[in-house]
C-alpha positions in Angstrom: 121.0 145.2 27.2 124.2 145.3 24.5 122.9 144.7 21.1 125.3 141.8 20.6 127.2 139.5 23.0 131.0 138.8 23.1 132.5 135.6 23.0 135.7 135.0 24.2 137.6 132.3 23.3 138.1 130.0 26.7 141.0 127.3 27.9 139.4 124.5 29.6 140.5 121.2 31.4 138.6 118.0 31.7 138.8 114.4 32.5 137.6 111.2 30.7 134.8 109.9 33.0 136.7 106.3 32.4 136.0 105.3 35.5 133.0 107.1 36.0 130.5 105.4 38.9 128.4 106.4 42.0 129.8 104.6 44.6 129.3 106.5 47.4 126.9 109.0 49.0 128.0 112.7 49.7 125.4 114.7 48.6 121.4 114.5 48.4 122.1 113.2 44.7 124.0 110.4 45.0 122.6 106.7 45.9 125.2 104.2 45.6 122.5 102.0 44.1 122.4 104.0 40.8 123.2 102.1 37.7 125.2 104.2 35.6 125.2 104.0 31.9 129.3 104.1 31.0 128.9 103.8 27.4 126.4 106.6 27.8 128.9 108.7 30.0 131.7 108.4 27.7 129.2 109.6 24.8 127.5 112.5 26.4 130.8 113.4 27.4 132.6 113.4 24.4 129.8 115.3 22.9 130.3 118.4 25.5 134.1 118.5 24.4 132.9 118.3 20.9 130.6 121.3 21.0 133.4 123.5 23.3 135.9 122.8 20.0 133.2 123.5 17.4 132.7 127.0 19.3 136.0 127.6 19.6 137.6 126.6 22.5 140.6 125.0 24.0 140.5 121.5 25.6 143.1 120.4 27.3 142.8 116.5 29.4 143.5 115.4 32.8 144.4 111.1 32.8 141.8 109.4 34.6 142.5 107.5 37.3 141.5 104.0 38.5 139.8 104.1 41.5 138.7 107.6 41.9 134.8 107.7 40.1 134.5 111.3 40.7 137.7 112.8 38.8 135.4 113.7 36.2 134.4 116.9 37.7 137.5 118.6 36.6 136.1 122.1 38.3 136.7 120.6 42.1 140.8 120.5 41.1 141.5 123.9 41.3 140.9 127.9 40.5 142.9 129.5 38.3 143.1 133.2 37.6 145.8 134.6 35.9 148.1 131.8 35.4 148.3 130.9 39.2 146.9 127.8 40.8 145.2 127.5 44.0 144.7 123.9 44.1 142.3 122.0 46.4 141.6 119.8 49.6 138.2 117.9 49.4 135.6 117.6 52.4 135.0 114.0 51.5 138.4 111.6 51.8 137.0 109.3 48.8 138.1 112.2 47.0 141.0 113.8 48.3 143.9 111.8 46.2 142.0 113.4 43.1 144.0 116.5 43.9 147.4 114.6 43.6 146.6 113.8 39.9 145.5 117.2 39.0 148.5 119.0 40.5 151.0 116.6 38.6 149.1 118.0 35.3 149.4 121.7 36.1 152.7 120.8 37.3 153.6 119.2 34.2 151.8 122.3 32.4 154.4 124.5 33.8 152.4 125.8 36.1 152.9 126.1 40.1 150.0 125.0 42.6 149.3 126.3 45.8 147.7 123.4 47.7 145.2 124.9 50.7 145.6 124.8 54.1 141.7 124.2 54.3 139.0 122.3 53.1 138.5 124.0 49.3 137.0 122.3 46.4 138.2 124.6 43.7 135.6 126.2 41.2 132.8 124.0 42.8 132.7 127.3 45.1 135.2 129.6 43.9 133.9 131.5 41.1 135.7 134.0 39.5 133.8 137.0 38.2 135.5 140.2 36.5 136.2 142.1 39.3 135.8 139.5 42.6 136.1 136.0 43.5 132.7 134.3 44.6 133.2 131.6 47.3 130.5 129.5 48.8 129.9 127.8 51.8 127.9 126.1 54.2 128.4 122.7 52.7 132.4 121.8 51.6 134.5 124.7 51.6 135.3 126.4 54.7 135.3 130.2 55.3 138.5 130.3 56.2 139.7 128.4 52.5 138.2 131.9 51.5 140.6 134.0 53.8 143.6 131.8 51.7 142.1 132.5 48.1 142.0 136.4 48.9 145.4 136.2 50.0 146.7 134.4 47.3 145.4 136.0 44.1 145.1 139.3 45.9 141.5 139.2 44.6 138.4 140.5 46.9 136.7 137.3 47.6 132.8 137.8 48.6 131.9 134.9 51.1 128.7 133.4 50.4 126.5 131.4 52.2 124.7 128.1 50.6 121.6 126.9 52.6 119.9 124.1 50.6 121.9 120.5 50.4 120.7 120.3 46.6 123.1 122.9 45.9 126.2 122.1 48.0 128.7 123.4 45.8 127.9 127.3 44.8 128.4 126.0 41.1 125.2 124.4 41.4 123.2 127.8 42.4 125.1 130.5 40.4 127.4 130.6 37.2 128.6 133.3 35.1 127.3 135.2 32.0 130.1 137.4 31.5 132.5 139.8 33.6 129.8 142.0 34.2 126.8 139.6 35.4 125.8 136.5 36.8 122.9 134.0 36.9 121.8 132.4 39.8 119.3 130.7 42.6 118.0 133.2 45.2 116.8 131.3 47.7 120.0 128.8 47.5 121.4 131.2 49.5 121.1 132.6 53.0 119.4 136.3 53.1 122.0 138.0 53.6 124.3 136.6 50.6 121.2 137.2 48.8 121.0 140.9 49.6 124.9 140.8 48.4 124.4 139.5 45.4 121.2 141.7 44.4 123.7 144.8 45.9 126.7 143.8 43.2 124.3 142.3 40.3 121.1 144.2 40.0 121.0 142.9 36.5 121.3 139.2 36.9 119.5 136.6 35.5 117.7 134.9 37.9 116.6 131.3 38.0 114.0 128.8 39.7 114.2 126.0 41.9 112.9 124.2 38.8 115.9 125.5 36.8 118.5 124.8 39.5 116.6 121.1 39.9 117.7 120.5 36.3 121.0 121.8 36.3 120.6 124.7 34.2 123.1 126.7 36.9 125.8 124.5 36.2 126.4 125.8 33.0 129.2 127.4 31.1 128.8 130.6 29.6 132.1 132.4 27.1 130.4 135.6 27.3 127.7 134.7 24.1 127.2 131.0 24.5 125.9 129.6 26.8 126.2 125.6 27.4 123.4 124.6 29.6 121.2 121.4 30.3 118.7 121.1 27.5 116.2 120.0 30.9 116.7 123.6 31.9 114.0 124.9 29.3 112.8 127.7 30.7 116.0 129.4 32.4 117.2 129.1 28.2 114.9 130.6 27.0 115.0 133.8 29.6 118.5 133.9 28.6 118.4 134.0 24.9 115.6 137.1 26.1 118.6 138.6 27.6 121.0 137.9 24.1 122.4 134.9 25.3 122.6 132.1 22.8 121.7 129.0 24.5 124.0 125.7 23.4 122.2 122.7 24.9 124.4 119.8 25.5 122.9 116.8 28.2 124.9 115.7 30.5 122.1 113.3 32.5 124.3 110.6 33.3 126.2 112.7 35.5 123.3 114.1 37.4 123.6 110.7 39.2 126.6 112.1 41.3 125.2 115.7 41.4 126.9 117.2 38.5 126.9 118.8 35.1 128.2 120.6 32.9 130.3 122.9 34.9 131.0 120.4 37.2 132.7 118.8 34.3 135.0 121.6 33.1 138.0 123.3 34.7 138.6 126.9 33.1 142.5 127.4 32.9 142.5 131.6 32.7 146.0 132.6 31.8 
């Protein structure tokens, strides 16, 4: 293990949970029935972009829009790598005009957006390490998304497959350290992605159900810091063993709708 981590200074995007709400069902953590604290939201929210500019990073804001309770989770939009845009086409419809809104902002940003041919739900399950792309499916984005990303940023892309419905977006199971490792869920994956992953990170940190149950895999990590759920205790603790410096920030409100911190922030890599 290096003596010291390396932070690198990040450029993120992110929306104003505004309209913030569970009003439908399309994963196991959603119940339409849940009451969700706005105020609190809005607070544990602007206390996540708070800590990113206290460590050093860009934040850049998406509008909210009415109507559309999940544009929060700014990572679904799109995956960028190296100033291009591969944009996104959601599984669920409730969510698909969320894509318009986010294009008009990269758009806007002078940037241009490839908008995919199939079902692809950006950073939930395209993952950019330092030398592939990981994309996930089995639950929202199809294999064939996969075929487009590889072909558009001229990137490998390393298909993997997500088996448990808890972890329907691969951002949920795995995130990454820095451009040389990963953490992640084994057994949210199918054995052979597992054997993949072992194959191309021998060194990972790997987590538990337990961790994965709290969120701690849908965490945001510059290469030093990492911002992860302060529920995820354990999985912190292993990776400040490892030179990590955990940055707790809690994000429980949106565990309602099955996200996080990750789910919450887009990373703009230009």
């Amino acid at each position: 293990m290096p003596d010291t981590r390396v932070r690198r200074r990040r450029r993120f995007l992110v929306c104003e949970p505004r309209h913030f709400a569970v009003q439908y069902a399309i994963n196991p953590w959603m119940h339409p029935d849940a009451q969700v604290d706005v105020d609190l939201a809005q607070e544990q929210w602007r206390t996540l972009i708070d800590t990113y500019r206290e460590h050093g990073h860009e934040v850049d804001t998406v509008p909210p829009a009415p109507g559309l309770p999940d544009m929060v989770f700014a990572a679904n939009s799109a995956v960028v790598v190296d100033g291009r845009v591969f944009g996104s086409y959601f599984h669920a419809p409730e969510r698909r005009p969320e894509s318009d809104h986010y294009d008009m902002w990269f758009k806007a940003a002078g940037y241009d957006v490839h908008r995919p041919e199939s079902v692809s739900e950006g950073e939930g399950d395209l993952i950019p390490t330092g030398r592939y792309v990981l994309a996930g499916t089995g639950f929202r984005t199809s294999r064939e998304a996969h075929r487009e990303v590889q072909e558009f940023f001229g990137v490998p892309v390393i298909s993997l497959t997500l088996v448990d419905p808890y972890f329907y977006h691969l951002d949920t199971a795995l995130f990454v350290l820095d451009e040389d490792n990963i953490c992640y869920y084994p057994e949210a994956f199918s054995p052979g992605s597992r054997e993949v992953l072992a194959r191309l990170f021998p060194d990972a940190v790997l987590a538990t159900r337990e961790d994965a149950m709290t969120f701690g895999l849908n965490s945001v990590s510059d290469g030093l810091h990492v911002f992860i759920a302060p529920q995820a205790e354990a999985l912190a603790a292993r990776l400040a063993e490892r030179g990590y410096v955990p940055v707790p920030v809690d994000l429980s409100e949106f565990h309602k709708a099955g996200g996080g911190i990750k789910c919450c922030t887009q990373e703009i890599r230009s």
